[in-house]
N, C-alpha and C positions, 0 to 999 in steps of 0.2 A: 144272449140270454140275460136276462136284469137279477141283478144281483139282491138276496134277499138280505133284507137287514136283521139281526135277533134282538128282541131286545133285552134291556140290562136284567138279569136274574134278581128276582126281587127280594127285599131283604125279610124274615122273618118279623111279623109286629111285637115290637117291643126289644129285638137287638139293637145295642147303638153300633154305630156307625164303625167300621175301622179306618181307626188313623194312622197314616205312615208317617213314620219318624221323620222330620227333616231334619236338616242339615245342623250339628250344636250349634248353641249362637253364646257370641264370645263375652269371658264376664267381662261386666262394665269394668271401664280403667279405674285406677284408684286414682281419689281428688289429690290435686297437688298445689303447694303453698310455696312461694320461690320470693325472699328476701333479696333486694338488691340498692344497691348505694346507687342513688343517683345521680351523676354528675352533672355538672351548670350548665344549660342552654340546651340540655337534651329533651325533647317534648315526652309528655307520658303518652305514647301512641305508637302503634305498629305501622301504619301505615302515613303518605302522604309527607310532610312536615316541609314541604319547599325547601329543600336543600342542608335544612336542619336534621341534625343526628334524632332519630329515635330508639324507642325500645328495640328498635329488631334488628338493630348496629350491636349489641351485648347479648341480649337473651334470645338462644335461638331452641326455644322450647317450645312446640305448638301447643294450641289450647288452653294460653294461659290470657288472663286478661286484668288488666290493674284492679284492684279494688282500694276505688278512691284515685285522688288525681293529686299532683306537685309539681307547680307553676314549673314554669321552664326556667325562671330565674333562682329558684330554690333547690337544694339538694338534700341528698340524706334520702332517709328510708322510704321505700316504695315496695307494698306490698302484688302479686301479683298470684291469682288462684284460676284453679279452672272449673272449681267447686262455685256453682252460681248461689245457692244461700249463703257459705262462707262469705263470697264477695259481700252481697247483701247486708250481714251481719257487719261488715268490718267499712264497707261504706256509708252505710243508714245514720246519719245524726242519733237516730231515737233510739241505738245502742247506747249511746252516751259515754262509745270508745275511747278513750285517753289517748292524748295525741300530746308527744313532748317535743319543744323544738329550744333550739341554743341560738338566741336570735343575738345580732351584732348590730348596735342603734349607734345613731348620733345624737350625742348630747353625753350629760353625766346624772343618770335617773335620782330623783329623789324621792320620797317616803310619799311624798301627797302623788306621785306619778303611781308607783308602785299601787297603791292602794287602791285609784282608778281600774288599773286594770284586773286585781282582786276583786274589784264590787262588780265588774262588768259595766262595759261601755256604750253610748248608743253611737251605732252607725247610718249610715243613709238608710239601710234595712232592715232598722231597730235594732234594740239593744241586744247584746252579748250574754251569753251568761257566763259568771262567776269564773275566773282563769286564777289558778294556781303561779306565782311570779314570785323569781328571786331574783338576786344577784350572783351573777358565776364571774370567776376568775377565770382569766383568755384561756379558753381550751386547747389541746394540741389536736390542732385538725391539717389536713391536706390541704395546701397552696390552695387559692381559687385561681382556675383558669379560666376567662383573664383576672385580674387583681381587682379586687374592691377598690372604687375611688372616695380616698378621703380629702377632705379639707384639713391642711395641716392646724389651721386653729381653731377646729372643733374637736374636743376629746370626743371619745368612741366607749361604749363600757359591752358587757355581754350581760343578757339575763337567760334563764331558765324558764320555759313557760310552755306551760298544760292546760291545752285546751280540751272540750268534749263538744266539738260542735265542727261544721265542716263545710261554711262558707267561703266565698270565692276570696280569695287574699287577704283570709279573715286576720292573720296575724301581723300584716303588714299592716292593713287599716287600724284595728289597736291602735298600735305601739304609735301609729302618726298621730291618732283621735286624743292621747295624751302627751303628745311634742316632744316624739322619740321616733323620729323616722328609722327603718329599718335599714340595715347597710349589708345584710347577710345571712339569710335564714338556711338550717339547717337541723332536716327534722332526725330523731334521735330514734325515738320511740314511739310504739302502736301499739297499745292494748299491751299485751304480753311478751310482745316481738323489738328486740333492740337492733342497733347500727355495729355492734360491738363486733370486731376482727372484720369489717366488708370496708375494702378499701374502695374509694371510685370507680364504679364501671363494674365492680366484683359484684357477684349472687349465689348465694347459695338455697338449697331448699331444705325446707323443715315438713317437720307432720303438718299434716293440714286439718288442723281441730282447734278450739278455741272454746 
C-alpha cells in the first residue's frame, strides 16, 4: 500500500515564523596585549626561523601576533596583541607612535651629528622625519648574548632616540647616515608601554587599550 504523504500545515497569513533557540553562542574573548623583552637573535615570528629561536620558544599564548617587527639583531620591547585594530594602531606609521630606543654607536657624537639627526636625515628611501636624540650615560642593561664586538681604539658613547616612523633598520641607517654606526640597539619604549621590570625572554600582559 503507498504511503500517503500530508502536507506541512500551513501557517496563518501574517504569523511570523517560529524560531527555535539554538545553541548560546560564546562571548567573544577579551583582546589581549602581552609585553615582552626581546632577546638577541630571536626572530619576531611564530613560525619557521631555520633553526633560530622564535616567539613560540617564550610566549606560549595563542592568538597573539606582534604588532610591528624588531630586527633579530635588536632587543627590548616587543609588543604582541590579538586585537587586529589595536595591532593596526600600534603598527601604522600614520599613528605617529613614539618609539624610544638606547642605541650603543661607535665613534664619540658631536653637536653638528646630534642635530642631523634632530632635523631628519635622507636615506636611500628619503628623508626621515624629525627624531628626538640625546646623550645617555652607559645604562645598566643585561650582558648581550654574545658580546658586542668593539675596536678597542674606537670609543663607544650611548644616545636616547625617539623615533615616529617605522622603517626597516630605520635607526640603524640614521645613526650610520651621520657617522655613527650602531653597535647595539635596544628599544625601551612604545607609545605608552615601557621595558621597565621585563628582564630577557620575560612577558607580561596588560589591558589591551591605547
Amino acid at each position: 500500500m503507498a504511503r500517503s504523504i500530508r502536507p506541512a500545515p500551513r501557517r496563518p497569513a501574517g504569523q511570523a515564523p517560529v524560531r527555535r533557540p539554538g545553541p548560546p553562542k560564546a562571548p567573544p574573548a577579551a583582546p589581549r596585549l602581552i609585553l615582552f623583552n626581546k632577546p638577541f637573535d630571536v626572530l619576531t615570528q611564530f613560525s619557521g626561523g631555520d633553526g633560530r629561536a622564535t616567539l613560540k620558544d617564550f610566549i606560549p599564548v595563542p592568538g597573539v601576533y606582534p604588532a610591528g617587527r624588531l630586527d633579530r639583531d635588536s632587543e627590548g620591547l616587543l609588543l604582541l596583541t590579538s586585537d587586529g585594530r589595536l595591532q593596526a594602531r600600534i603598527a601604522d606609521p600614520q599613528h605617529k607612535l613614539a618609539k624610544t630606543y638606547w642605541v650603543q654607536v661607535e665613534g664619540e657624537p658631536d653637536e653638528e651629528q646630534l642635530a642631523r639627526l634632530r632635523e631628519g636625515v635622507t636615506l636611500n628611501d628619503g628623508p626621515t622625519r624629525p627624531a628626538e636624540v640625546q646623550r645617555l650615560p652607559e645604562p645598566e642593561l643585561w650582558p648581550r648574548d654574545p658580546p658586542v664586538r668593539f675596536r678597542k681604539s674606537v670609543p663607544t658613547a650611548w644616545l636616547e632616540l625617539t623615533i615616529r616612523e617605522g622603517r626597516n633598520r630605520q635607526v640603524r641607517r640614521m645613526t650610520a647616515a651621520v657617522g655613527l654606526p650602531t653597535l647595539r640597539l635596544v628599544r625601551v619604549r612604545i607609545g605608552p608601554w615601557s621595558l621597565d621590570g621585563l628582564a630577557p625572554g620575560e612577558w607580561k600582559e596588560v589591558p589591551a587599550r591605547l
